[in-house]
Each structure stands twice: as structure tokens, then as C-alpha cells.
C-alpha positions as a Markdown table, in Angstrom:
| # | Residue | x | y | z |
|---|---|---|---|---|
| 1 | Unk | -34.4 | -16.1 | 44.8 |
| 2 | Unk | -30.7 | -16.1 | 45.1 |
| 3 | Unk | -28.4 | -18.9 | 46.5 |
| 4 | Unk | -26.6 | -17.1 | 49.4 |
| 5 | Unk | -24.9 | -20.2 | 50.1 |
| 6 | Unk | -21.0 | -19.4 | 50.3 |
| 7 | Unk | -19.8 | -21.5 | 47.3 |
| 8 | Unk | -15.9 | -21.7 | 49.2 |
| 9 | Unk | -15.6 | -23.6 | 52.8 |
| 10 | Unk | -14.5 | -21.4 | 56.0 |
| 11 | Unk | -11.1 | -23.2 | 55.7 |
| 12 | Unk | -10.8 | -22.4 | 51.9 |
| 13 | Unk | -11.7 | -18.8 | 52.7 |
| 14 | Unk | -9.5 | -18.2 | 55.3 |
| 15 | Unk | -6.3 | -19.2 | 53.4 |
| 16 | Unk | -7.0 | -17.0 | 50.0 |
| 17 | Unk | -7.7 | -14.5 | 52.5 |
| 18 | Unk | -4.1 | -15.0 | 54.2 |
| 19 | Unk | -2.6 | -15.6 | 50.9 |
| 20 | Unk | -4.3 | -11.9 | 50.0 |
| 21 | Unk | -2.5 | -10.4 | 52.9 |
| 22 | Unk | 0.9 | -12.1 | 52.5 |
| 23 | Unk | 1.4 | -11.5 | 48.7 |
| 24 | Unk | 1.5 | -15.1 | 47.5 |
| 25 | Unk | -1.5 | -14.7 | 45.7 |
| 26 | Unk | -1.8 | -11.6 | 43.6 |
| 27 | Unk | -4.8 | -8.9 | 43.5 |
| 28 | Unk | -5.8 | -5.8 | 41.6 |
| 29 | Unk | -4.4 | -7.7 | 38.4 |
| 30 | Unk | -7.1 | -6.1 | 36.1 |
| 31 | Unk | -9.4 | -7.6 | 33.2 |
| 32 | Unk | -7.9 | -7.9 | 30.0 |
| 33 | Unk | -4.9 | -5.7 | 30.8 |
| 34 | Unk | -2.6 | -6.7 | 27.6 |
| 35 | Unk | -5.4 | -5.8 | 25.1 |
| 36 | Unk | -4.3 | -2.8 | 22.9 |
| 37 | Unk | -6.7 | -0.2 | 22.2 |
| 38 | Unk | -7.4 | 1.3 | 18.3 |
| 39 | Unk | -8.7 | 4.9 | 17.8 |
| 40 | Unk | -11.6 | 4.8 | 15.6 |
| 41 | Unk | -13.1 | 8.1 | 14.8 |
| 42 | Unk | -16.8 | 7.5 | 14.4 |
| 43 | Unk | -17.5 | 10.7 | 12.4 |
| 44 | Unk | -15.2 | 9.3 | 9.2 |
| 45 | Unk | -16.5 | 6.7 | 6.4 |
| 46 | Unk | -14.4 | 3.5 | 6.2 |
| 47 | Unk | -13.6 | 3.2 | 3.0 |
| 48 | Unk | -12.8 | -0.5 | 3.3 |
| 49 | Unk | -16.5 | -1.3 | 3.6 |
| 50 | Unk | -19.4 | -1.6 | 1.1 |
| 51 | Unk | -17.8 | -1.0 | -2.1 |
| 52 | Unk | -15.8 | -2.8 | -4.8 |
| 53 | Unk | -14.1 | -0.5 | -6.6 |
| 54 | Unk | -13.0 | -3.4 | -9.2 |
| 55 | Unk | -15.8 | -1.9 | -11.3 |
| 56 | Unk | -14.5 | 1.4 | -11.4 |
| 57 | Unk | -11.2 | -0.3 | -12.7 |
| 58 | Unk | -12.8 | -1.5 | -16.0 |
| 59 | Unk | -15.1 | 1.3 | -15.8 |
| 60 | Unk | -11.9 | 3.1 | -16.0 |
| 61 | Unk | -10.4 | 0.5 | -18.5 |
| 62 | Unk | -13.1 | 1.7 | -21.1 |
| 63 | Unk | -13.1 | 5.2 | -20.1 |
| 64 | Unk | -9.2 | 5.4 | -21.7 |
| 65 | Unk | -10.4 | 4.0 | -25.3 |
| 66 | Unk | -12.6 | 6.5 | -25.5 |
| 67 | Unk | -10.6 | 9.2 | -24.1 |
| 68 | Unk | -7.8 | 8.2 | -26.7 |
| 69 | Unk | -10.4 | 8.4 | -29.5 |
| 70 | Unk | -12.0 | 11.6 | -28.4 |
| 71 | Unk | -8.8 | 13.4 | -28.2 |
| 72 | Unk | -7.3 | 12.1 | -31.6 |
| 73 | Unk | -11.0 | 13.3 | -33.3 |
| 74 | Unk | -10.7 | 16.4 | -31.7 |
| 75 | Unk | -7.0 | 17.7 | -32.3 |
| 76 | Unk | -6.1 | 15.5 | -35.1 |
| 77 | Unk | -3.0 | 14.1 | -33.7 |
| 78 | Unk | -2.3 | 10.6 | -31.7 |
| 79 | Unk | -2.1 | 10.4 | -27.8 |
| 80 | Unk | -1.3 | 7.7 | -25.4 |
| 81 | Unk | -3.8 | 7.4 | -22.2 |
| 82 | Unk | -3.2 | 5.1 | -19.3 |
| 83 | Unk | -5.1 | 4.5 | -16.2 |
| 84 | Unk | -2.8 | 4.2 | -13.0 |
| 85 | Unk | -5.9 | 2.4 | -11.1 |
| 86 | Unk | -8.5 | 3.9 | -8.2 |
| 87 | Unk | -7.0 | 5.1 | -5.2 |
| 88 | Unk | -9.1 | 6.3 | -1.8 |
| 89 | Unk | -8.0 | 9.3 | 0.8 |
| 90 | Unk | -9.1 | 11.8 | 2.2 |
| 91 | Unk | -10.0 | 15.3 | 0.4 |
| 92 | Unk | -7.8 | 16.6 | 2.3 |
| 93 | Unk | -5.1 | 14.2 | 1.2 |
| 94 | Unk | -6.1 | 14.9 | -2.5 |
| 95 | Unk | -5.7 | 18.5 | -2.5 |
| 96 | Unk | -2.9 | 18.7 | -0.6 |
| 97 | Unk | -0.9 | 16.7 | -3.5 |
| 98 | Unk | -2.1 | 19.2 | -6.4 |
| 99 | Unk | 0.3 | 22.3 | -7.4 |
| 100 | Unk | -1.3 | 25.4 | -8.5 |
| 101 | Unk | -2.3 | 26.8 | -11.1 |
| 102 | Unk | -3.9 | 23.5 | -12.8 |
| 103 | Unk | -8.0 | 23.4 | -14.3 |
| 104 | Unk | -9.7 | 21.8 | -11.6 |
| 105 | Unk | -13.7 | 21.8 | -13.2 |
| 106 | Unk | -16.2 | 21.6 | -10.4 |
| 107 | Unk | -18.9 | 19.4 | -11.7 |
| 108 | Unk | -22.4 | 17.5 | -11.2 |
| 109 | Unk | -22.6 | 13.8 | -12.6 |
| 110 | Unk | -25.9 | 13.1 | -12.4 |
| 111 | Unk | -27.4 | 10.8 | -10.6 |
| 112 | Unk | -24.8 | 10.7 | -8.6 |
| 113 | Unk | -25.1 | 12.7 | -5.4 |
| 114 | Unk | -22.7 | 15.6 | -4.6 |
| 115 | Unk | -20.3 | 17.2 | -6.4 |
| 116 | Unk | -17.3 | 15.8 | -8.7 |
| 117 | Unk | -13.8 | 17.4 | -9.8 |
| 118 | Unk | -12.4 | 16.5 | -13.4 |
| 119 | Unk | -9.1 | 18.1 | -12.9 |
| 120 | Unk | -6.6 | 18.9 | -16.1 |
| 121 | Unk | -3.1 | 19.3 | -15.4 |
| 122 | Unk | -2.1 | 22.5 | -17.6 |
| 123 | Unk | 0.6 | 21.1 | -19.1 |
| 124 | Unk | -2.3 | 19.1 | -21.4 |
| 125 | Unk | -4.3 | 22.2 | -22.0 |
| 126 | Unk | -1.0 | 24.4 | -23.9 |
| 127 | Unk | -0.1 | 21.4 | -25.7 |
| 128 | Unk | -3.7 | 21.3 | -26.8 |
| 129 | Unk | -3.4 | 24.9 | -27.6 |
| 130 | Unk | -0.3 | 25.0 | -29.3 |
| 131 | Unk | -1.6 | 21.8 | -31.4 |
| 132 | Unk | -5.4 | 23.2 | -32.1 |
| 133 | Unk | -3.4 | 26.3 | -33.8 |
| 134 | Unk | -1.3 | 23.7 | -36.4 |
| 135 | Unk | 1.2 | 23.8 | -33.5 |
| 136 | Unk | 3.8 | 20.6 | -33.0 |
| 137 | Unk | 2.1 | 20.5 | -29.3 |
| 138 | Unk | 4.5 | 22.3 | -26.7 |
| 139 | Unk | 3.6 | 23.0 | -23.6 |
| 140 | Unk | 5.0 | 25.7 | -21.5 |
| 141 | Unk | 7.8 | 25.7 | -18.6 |
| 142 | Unk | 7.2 | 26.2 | -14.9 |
| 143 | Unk | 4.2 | 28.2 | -13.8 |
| 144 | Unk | 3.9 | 31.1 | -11.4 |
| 145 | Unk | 1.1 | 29.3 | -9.0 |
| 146 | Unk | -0.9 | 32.7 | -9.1 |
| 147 | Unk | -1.0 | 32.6 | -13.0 |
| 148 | Unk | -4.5 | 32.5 | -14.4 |
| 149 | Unk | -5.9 | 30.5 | -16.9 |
| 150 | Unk | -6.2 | 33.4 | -20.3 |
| 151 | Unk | -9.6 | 33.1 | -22.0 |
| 152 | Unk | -8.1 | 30.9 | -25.2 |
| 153 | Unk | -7.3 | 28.5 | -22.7 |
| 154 | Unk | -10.3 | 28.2 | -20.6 |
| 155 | Unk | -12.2 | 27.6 | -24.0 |
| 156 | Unk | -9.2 | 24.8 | -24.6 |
| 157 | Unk | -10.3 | 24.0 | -21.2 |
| 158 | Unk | -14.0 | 23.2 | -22.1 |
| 159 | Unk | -12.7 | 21.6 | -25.2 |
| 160 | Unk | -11.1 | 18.7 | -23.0 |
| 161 | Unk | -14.2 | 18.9 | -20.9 |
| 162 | Unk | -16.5 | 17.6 | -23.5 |
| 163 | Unk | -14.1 | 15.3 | -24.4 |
| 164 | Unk | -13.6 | 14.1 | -21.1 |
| 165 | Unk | -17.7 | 14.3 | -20.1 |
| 166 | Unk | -18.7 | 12.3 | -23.5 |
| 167 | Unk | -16.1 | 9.8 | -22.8 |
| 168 | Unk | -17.3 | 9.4 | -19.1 |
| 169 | Unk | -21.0 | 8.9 | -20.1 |
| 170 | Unk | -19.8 | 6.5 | -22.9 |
| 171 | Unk | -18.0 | 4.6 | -20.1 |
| 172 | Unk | -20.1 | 4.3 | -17.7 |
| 173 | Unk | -23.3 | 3.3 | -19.7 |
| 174 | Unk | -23.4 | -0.2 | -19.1 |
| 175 | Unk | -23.7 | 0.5 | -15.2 |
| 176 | Unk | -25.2 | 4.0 | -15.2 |
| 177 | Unk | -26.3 | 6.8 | -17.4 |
| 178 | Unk | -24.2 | 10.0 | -16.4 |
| 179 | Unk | -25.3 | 13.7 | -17.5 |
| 180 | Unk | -22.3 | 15.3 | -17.0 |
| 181 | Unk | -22.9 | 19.0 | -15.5 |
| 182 | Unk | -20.3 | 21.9 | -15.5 |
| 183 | Unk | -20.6 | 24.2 | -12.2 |
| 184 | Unk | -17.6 | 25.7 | -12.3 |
| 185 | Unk | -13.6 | 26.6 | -12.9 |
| 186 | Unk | -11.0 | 27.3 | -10.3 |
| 187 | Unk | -6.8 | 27.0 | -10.8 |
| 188 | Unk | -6.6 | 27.3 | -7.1 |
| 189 | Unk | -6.9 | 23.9 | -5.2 |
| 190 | Unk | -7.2 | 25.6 | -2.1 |
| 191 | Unk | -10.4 | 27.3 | -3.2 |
| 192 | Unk | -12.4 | 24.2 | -4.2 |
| 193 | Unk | -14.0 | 22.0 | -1.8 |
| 194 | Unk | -16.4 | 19.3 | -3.0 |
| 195 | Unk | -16.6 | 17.6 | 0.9 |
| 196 | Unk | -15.4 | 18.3 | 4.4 |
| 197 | Unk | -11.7 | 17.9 | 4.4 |
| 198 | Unk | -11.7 | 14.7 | 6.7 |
| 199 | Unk | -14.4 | 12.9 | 3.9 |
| 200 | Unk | -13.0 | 10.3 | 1.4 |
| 201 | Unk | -12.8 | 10.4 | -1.9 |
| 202 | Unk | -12.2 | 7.7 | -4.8 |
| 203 | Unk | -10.0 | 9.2 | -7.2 |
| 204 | Unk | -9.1 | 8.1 | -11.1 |
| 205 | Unk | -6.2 | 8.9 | -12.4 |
| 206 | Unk | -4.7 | 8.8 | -16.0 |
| 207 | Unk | -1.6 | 9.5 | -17.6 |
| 208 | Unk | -1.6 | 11.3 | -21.1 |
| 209 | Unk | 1.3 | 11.3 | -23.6 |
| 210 | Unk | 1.2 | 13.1 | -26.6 |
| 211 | Unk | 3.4 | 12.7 | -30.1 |
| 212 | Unk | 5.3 | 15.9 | -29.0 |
| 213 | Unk | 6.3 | 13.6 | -25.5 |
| 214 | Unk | 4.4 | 16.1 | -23.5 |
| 215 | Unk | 3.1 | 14.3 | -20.4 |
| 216 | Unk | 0.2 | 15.6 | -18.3 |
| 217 | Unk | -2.4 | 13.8 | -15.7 |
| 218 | Unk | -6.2 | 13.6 | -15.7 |
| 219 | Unk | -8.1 | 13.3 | -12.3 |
| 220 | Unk | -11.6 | 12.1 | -11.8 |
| 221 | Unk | -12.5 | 12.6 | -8.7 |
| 222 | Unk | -15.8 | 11.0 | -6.7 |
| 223 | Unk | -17.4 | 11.6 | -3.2 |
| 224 | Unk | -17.0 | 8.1 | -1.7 |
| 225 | Unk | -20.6 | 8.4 | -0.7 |
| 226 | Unk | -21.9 | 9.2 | -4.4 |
| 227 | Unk | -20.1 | 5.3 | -5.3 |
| 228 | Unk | -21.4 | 3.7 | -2.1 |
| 229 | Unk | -24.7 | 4.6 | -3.0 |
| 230 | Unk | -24.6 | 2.7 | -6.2 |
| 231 | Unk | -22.0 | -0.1 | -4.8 |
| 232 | Unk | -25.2 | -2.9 | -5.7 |
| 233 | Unk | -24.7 | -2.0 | -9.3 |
| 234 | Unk | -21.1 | -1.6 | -9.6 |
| 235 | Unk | -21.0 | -5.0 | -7.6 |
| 236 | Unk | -23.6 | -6.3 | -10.5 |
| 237 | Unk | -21.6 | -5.0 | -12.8 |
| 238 | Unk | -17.7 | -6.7 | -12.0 |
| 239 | Unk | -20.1 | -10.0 | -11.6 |
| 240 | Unk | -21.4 | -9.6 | -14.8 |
| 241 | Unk | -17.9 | -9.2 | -16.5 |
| 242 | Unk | -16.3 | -11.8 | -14.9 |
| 243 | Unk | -19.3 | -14.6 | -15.6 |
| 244 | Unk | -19.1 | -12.7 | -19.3 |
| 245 | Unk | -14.8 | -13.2 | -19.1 |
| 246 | Unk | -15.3 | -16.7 | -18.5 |
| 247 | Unk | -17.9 | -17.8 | -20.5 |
| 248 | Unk | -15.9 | -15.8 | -23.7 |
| 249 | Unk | -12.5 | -18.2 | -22.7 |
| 250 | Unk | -14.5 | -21.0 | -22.4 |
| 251 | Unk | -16.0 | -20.3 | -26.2 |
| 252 | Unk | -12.5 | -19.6 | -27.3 |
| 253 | Unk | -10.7 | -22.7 | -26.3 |
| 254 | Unk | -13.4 | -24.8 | -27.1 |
| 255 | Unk | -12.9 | -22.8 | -31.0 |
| 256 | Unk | -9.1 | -23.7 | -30.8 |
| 257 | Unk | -9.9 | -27.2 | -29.4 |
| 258 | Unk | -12.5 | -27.8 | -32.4 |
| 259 | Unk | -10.2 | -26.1 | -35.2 |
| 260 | Unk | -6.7 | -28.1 | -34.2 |
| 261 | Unk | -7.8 | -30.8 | -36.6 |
| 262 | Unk | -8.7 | -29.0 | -39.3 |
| 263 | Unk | -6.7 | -29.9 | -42.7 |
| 264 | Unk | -4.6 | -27.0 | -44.6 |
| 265 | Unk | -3.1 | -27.4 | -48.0 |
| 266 | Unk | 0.1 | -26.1 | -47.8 |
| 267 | Unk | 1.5 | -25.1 | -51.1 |
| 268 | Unk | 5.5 | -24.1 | -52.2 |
| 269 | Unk | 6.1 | -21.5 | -54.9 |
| 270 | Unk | 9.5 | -21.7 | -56.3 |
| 271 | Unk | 8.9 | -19.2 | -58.9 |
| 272 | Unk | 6.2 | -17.4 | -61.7 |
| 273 | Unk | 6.0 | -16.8 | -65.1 |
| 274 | Unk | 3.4 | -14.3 | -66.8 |
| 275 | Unk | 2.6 | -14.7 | -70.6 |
| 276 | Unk | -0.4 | -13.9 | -72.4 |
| 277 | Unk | -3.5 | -15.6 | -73.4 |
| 278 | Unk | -1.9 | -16.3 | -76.9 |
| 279 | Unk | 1.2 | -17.8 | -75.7 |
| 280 | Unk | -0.1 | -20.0 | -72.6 |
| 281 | Unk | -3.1 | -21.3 | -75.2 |
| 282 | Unk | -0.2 | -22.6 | -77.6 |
| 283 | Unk | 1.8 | -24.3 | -75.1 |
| 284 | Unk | 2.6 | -28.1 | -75.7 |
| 285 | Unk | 4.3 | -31.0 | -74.0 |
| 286 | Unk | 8.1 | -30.4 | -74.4 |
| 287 | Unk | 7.8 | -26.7 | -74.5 |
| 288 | Unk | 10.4 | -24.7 | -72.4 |
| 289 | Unk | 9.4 | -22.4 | -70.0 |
| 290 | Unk | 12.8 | -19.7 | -68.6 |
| 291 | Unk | 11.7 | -17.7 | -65.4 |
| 292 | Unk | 14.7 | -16.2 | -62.8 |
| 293 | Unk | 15.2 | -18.3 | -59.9 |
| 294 | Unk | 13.9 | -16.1 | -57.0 |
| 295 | Unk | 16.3 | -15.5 | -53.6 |
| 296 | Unk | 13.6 | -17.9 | -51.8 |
| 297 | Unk | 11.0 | -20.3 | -52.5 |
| 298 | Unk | 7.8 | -19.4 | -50.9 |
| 299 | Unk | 5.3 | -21.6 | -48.5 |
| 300 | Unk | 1.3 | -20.8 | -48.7 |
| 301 | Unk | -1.5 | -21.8 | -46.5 |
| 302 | Unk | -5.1 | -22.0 | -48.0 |
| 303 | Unk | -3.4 | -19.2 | -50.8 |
| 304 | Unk | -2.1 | -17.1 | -48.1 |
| 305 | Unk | 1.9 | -16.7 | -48.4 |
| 306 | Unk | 3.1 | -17.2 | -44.9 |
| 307 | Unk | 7.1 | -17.9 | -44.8 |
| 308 | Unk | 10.4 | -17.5 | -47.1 |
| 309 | Unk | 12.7 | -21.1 | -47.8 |
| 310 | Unk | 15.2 | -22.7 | -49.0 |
| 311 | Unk | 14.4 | -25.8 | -51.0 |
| 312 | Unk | 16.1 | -28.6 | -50.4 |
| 313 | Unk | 16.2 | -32.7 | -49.5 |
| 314 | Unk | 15.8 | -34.5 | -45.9 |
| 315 | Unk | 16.5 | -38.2 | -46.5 |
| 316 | Unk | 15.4 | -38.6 | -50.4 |
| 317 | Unk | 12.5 | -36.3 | -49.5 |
| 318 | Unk | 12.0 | -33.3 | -51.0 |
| 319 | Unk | 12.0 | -30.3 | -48.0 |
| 320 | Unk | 11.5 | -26.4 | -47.6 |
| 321 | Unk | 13.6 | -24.8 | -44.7 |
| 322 | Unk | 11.5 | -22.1 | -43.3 |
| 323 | Unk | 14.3 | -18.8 | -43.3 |
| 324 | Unk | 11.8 | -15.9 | -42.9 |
| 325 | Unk | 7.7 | -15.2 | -42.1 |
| 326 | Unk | 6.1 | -13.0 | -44.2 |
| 327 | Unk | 4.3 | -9.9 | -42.3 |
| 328 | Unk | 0.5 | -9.8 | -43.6 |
């Protein structure tokens, strides 16, 4: 049962109550008045939580090499590909940066949940074009945003597609097996909706440049969901690669440690002479042999010719001045 013993005195009552009524002692203060309040919309993923995108960084890192490779099989010609990292926003954020008309390829990556976008910007497909046909790789000027794709290049289109999906399911192997699906083509980003507006999205982006300096951008584009749900093997997976990082330096400077007392002959050439098998067999002390003096004597290691010098003496001991390494 309850103490309903007052835990103040009568005296002790009566003055707070006085000091109540006078204003010395202030009322109606509040709890916690100072504390500023955050919006948090319940509805919307926090993409802060759950996931380390780190893996998609180096999932992204071997995604380029065999973007580079695919592209250079298919076209014949060199390209440079970069990955500017893994950014997260909203859909809504995404689309709103893209300028039509550009390929944006609706498509299923299974197992992943949902849908995915691999989006082309066109600049990449007419320099495809125009190099596929023997071309030196233009691409064309500004775009009328209602222009539609012709039917030479939506086949360019799923040219760069299968580049693109073999070079994702190459990437992606050691964390998981992707079966890239095609569902559909739109050049309107307005039209295409993979999640509600207000969802997140991880996107990939890369940076293409080709010999003819033609520059264009590749987006992959996830559902944040279809990541989380795997987050225990991407986490596996940056774990694995750093134990594996580590483990390789260790190897390496114990190598360099082991191989820093290792003995090479170093040799100095000042010049050659080639004779025959006759004149070399009949050769005797006293014999003179005439050769031209070369511009610079040259220094070997183990038989490999390493650097260009100038033969000389340091304190009554014969010396080589290194003036020039020779390029393997």
C-alpha cells in the first residue's frame, strides 16, 4: 500500500507555496524544453544501416577490367573505364539528374530481388556505331530529348548489353552468381520506374573514354533492398579481401626482406668483337684485337643490361658512372 505520508513539513509547504504565488520560484517551466526535435519518416529505408557498400566498390573495381576487355574484344579498338565509386539517393533523385533521350535497359539480375537499370549514355552507343562500321568513333552533337533510338542502334544497344551483363556476372562471381535478364528499353527517364520514387537506390557509375576522346557514362543501378538482402555476403566478402590484402603484403615483404641479401654479379661491357669460329680458334697470347670504342660502357646484372657509363677511376679504383638505365 502506498505511503501517504507528505514527504515536505507544513512549514516547508507553505513557503514553496508562497514562493509559487509571488514569482520567486518559477512554474510551468516544461520537461526537456531545449531538446530539438528530428523528422524521421518512418515509411523510407535508411540507407546508413545494414550494408557495407565497400564490397560493391571492388565489386566495382573488377567490374571495369572486364568492361575494358569486353569492349576492346568487341569493337577492336582501346577504351579507358573508370569507376567514380557507389553513391545512394533516392529514385527520384536518380532520375531527376538523367537528360533524355539516353538507353536506360530495364533489367532482372537474378537472384537479386526487383528490378535493375543499366543505363548507356548515347553518346557511347554512336561512337560504337560509327566505330563497329570501320568508323574513327564519333559520336553525334546535341540531341532533340524526344529523338528515338533507330533500330541499328538499339541493336548497338544490346551489343553493349552483353558486354556489360557478361562483365557483371564475371564481377560479381566471387560473391554471387548473377543471370543477367533484359525486360526492357526506354530513352525516356520519365517513363521508367524500377521503385516508388521516395525508395533508395545504390547507384554505380563509370566513366568511359574512347581513342576518338569521346566520353560517355555507364550507370548500374540497384534497389537498395535487393543489396540489403545479401549485405551478410557482401560483408563476407570485403572481410575476406582485406584478411586476403594483408596476408599477400605480409608474403611480399617477407620475399623482399628474404631476397635483400641475395648476391648479384654485376658485370661492365666496354665493348664486342664478333669473328668466326676459324679466327677466334687461332688466336694466341700477343694477338691484337681492334673493336670501336662504343659512346658508353655498359653495366649487367645476372646477364641482364641494366644502365649506360662512363668508365673511369675513384681513388686508384677502377669505377663506372651510371649516365643512363636501359628500358627492358
Amino acid at each position: 500500500m502506498a505511503d501517504t505520508k507528505n514527504v515536505l513539513t507544513p512549514e516547508e509547504l507553505e513557503a514553496l507555496s508562497s514562493g509559487i504565488e509571488d514569482g520567486s520560484i518559477e512554474s510551468d517551466t516544461g520537461i526537456n524544453s531545449d531538446i530539438e526535435a528530428v523528422k524521421h519518416d518512418l515509411a523510407s529505408e535508411d540507407s546508413s544501416l545494414g550494408m557495407n557498400l565497400s564490397a560493391v566498390n571492388l565489386i566495382n573495381e573488377r567490374f571495369v577490367r572486364f568492361l575494358k576487355n569486353g569492349i576492346s574484344d568487341v569493337l577492336r579498338t582501346s577504351v579507358k573505364v573508370t569507376a567514380e565509386g557507389v553513391a545512394v539517393m533516392t529514385y527520384e533523385e536518380y532520375i531527376s539528374g538523367l537528360q533524355a533521350p539516353i538507353a536506360l535497359n530495364t533489367v532482372t539480375l537474378h537472384p537479386l530481388t526487383g528490378r535493375s537499370l543499366i543505363v548507356i549514355d548515347p553518346s557511347i552507343i554512336f561512337t560504337a556505331l560509327d566505330n563497329f562500321f570501320g568508323g574513327p568513333g564519333k559520336t553525334m552533337g546535341d540531341l532533340v530529348p524526344t529523338r528515338a533510338f533507330t533500330p541499328t542502334e538499339i541493336s548497338i544497344n544490346k551489343i553493349m548489353l552483353d558486354i556489360l551483363s557478361g562483365s557483371l556476372h564475371q564481377a560479381w562471381a566471387p560473391v554471387q552468381h548473377l543471370k543477367c535478364d533484359f525486360t526492357d528499353l526506354s530513352n525516356n527517364p520519365a517513363a521508367v520506374k524500377i521503385v516508388e520514387k521516395h525508395e533508395s537506390v545504390v547507384v554505380s557509375r563509370f566513366v568511359t573514354e574512347f581513342v576518338s576522346k569521346s566520353n560517355g557514362i555507364i550507370d548500374i543501378v540497384y534497389p537498395y533492398g535487393a543489396l540489403k538482402s545479401i549485405r551478410e555476403l557482401l560483408e563476407s566478402r570485403v572481410q575476406a579481401s582485406s584478411e586476403t590484402t594483408g596476408s599477400k603484403l605480409s608474403w611480399t615483404a617477407d620475399l623482399m626482406g628474404a631476397t635483400m641479401d641475395a648476391e648479384v654479379e654485376v658485370k661492365v661491357t666496354l665493348g664486342s668483337v664478333t669473328c668466326n669460329y676459324k679466327d677466334f680458334e687461332e688466336l694466341k697470347e700477343g694477338d691484337v684485337l681492334f673493336f670501336k670504342k662504343p659512346d658508353h660502357a655498359i653495366a649487367s646484372a645476372e646477364g641482364m643490361p641494366l644502365f649506360k657509363g662512363d668508365l673511369g677511376t675513384v681513388d686508384s679504383h677502377m669505377a663506372i658512372q651510371f649516365v643512363e638505365r636501359i628500358e627492358p
